[in-house]
C-alpha positions as CSV (number, residue, x, y, z in Angstrom):
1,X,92.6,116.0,98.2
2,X,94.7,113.0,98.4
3,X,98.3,113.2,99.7
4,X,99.3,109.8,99.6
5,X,101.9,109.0,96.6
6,X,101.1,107.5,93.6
7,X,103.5,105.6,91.5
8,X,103.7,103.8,87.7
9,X,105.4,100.5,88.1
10,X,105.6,97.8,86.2
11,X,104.1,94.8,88.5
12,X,104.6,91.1,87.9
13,X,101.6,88.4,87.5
14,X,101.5,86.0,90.3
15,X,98.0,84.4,89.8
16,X,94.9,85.2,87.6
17,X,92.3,82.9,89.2
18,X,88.4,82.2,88.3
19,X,86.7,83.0,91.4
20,X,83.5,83.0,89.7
21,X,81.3,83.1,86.7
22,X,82.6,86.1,84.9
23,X,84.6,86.8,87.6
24,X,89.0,86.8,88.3
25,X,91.2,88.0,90.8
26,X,94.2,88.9,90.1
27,X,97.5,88.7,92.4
28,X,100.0,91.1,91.4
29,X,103.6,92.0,93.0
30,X,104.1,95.8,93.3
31,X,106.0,96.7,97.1
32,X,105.4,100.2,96.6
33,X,102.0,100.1,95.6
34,X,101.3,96.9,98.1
35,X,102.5,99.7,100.8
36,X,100.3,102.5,100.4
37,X,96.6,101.4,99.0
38,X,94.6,101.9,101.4
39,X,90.4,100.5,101.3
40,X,88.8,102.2,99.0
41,X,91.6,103.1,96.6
42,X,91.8,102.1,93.0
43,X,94.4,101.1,90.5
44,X,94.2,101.9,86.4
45,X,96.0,99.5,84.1
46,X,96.9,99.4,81.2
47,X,95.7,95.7,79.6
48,X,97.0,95.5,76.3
49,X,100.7,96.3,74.9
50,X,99.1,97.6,71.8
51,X,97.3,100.9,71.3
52,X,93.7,99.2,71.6
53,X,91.9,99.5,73.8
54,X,93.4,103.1,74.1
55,X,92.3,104.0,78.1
56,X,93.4,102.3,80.9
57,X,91.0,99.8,82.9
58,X,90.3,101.1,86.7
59,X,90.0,98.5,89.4
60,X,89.6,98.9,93.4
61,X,92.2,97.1,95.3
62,X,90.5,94.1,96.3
63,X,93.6,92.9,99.3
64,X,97.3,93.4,100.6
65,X,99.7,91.4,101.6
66,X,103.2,91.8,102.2
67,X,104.2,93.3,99.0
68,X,101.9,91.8,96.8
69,X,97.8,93.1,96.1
70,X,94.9,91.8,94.1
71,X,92.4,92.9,92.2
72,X,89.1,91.8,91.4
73,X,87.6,92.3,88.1
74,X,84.3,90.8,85.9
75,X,84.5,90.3,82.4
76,X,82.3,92.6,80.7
77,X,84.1,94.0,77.5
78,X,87.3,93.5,75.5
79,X,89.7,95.3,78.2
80,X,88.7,92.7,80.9
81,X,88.4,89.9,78.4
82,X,92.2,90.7,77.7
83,X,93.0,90.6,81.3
84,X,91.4,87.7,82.0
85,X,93.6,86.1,79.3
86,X,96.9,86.9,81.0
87,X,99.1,84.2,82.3
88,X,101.5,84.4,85.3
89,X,105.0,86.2,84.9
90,X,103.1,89.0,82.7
91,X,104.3,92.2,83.5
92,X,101.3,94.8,83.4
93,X,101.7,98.5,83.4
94,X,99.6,100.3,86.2
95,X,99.0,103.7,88.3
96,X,98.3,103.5,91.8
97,X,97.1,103.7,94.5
98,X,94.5,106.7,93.0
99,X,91.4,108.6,94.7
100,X,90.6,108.8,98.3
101,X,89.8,105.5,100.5
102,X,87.7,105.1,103.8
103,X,88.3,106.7,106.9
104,X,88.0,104.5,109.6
105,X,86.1,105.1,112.7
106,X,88.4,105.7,115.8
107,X,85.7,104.4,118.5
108,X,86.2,101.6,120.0
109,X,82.5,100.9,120.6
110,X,81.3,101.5,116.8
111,X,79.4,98.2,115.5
112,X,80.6,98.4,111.6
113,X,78.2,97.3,108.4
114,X,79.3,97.0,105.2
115,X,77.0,96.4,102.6
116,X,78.3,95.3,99.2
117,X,75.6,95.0,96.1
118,X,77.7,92.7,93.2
119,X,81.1,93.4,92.7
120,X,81.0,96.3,95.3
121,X,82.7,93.5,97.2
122,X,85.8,94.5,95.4
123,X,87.2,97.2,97.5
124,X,85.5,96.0,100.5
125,X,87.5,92.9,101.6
126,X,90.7,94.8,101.8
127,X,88.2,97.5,104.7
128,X,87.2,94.2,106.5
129,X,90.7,93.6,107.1
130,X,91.2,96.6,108.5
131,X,88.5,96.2,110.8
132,X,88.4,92.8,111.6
133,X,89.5,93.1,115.5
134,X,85.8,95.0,115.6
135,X,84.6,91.7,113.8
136,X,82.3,93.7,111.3
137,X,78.7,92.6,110.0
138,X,79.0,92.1,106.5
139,X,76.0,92.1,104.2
140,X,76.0,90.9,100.6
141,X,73.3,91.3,97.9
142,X,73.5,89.6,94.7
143,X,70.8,88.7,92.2
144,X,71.2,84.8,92.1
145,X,73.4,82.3,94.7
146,X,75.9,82.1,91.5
147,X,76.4,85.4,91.4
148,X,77.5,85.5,95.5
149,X,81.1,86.9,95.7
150,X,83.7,86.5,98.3
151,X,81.6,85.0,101.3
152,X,84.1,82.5,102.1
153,X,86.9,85.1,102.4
154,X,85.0,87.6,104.4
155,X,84.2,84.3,106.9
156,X,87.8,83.6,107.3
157,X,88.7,87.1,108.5
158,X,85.7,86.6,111.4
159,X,83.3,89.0,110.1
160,X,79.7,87.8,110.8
161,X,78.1,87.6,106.7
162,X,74.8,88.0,106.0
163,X,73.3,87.6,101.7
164,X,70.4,88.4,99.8
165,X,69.1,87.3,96.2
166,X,67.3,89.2,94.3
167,X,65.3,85.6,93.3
168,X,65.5,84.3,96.9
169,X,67.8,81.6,95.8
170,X,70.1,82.1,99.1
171,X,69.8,83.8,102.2
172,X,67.5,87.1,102.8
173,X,64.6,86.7,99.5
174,X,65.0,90.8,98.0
175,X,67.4,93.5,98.1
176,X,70.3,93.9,100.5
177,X,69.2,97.3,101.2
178,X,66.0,95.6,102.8
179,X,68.2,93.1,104.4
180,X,69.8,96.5,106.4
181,X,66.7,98.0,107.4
182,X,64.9,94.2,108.4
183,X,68.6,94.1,110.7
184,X,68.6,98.3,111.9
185,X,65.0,97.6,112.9
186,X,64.8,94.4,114.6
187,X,66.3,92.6,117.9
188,X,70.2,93.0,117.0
189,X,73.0,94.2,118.7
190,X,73.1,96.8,115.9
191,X,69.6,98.6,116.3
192,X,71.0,100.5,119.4
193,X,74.7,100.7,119.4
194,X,76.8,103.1,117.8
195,X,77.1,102.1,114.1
196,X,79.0,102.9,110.8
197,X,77.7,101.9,107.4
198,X,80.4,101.6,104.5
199,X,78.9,100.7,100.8
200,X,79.9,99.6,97.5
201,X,77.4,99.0,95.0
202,X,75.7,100.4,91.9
203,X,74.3,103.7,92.4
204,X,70.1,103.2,93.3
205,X,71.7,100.6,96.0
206,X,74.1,103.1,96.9
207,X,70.9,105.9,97.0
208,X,69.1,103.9,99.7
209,X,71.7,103.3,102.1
210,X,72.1,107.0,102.4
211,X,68.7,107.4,102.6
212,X,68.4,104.7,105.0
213,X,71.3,106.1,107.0
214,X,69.9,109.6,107.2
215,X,66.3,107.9,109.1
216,X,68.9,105.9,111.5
217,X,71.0,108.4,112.0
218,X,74.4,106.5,111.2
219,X,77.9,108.0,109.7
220,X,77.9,106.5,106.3
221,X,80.8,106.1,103.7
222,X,79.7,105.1,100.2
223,X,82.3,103.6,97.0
224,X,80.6,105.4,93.9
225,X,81.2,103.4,90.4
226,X,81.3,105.6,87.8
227,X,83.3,105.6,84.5
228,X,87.0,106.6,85.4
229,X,88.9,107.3,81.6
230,X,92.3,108.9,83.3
231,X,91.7,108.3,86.7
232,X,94.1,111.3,87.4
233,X,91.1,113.9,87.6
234,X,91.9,115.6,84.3
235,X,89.6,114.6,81.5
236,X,86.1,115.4,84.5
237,X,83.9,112.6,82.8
238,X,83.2,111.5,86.5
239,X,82.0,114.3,87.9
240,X,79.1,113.7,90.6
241,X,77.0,116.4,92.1
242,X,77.7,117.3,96.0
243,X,76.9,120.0,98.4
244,X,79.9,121.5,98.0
245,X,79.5,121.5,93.9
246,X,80.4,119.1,91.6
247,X,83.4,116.8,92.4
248,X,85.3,113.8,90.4
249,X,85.0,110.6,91.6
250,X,88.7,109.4,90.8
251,X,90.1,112.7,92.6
252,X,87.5,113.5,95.7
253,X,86.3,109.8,95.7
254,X,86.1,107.5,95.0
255,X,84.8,107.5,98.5
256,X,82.0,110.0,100.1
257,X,80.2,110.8,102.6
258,X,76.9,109.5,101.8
259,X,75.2,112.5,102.7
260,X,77.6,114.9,100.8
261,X,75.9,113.6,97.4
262,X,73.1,115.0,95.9
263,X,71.4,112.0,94.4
């Protein structure tokens, strides 16, 4: 269960950027919230001052620093469309930091993947800082070139970045989960080291790294999207299926071991 401390604060607009097609990030000012999200971790907010759209809209924290964090979000509905209308000096409502983040591996000699499909990117920038002493590999899928996110920034921080398109159109030509399996099983200083997988992605992506991880025998820590209305655990319309029984992904999670879920 989580024991970190959650708060409701009203956090200023610094920048609402087009990153991408579709795609923002938003910088927001929040000390308290800046101070204890940890990778993984999620934020709900509230994106309207009116009473539509009723629920608020989660979002992973995407980075940190000092006391400001940022989101990144896609435009796919009338909540994000909202946000992505927002100008800087806003004030927006949110809850946060929510759910359970990564654990990070204590051993020094672990090589660390992370493997992102589309916006699992989100919450994944924010654990490559973390771990960017260890100068992780970074893989990330994406069904077009356009559609790449974030390779610049995961660059900067020194992490070696690998991508695959769906169409071929850049990098590795299929499925970032075959982009994994062509690197655990060839010449690389990651087929015989001691490795840890972390994952964000949708859920048959997220299926076949743990599958994938159980043949390799690796630790594996997967980000599960699901549909998070309160975010608070009480409403359990994200319930998931483990071996311990069912558990929510906003309360348990949003972070499991892979092979805890029953897919």
């Amino acid at each position: 269960m989580p024991t970190h401390k959650t708060f409701q604060v009203k956090a200023k607009l610094l920048r609402n950027q087009r990153v991408a097609e579709k795609h923002y990030k938003m910088t927001l000012a929040s000390s308290r919230l800046a101070k204890q999200a940890k990778p993984g971790q999620f934020v709900e907010v509230k994106v309207s001052e009116g009473p539509e759209p009723l629920l608020r809209r989660p979002f992973g924290v995407h980075r940190v620093s000092g006391s400001n964090f940022e989101i990144l979000y896609e435009i796919v509905g009338i909540g994000t469309q909202l946000l992505s209308q927002k100008k800087p000096g806003a004030s927006l409502d949110i809850i946060g930091p929510l759910g359970n983040g990564f654990t990070l591996s204590t051993t020094h000699h672990t090589a660390h993947i992370l493997v992102a499909g589309g916006m699992g990117v989100a919450p994944l920038l924010f654990l490559a800082e973390k771990l960017k002493k260890q100068k992780p590999l970074v893989l990330i899928g994406a069904k077009t070139k356009r559609h790449i996110l974030r390779e610049k920034e995961f660059k900067q921080l020194g992490c070696s970045v690998k991508i695959s398109t769906d169409d071929g159109s850049a990098g590795f030509p299929g499925k970032v989960t075959e982009l994994l399996q062509d690197i655990l099983q060839g010449h690389s200083p990651w087929k015989d080291n001691p490795c840890a997988l972390y994952a964000c992605g949708p859920r048959p992506m997220l299926k076949e790294i743990a599958l994938i991880a159980k043949s390799h025998k690796i630790p594996a820590q997967i980000s599960l999207e699901a549909h998070l209305a309160c975010g608070i655990g009480a409403c359990l319309g994200c319930v998931v299926n483990t071996k311990q029984g069912y558990k929510r992904v906003c309360k348990e999670g949003p972070v499991f071991e892979a092979q805890e879920i029953i897919w």
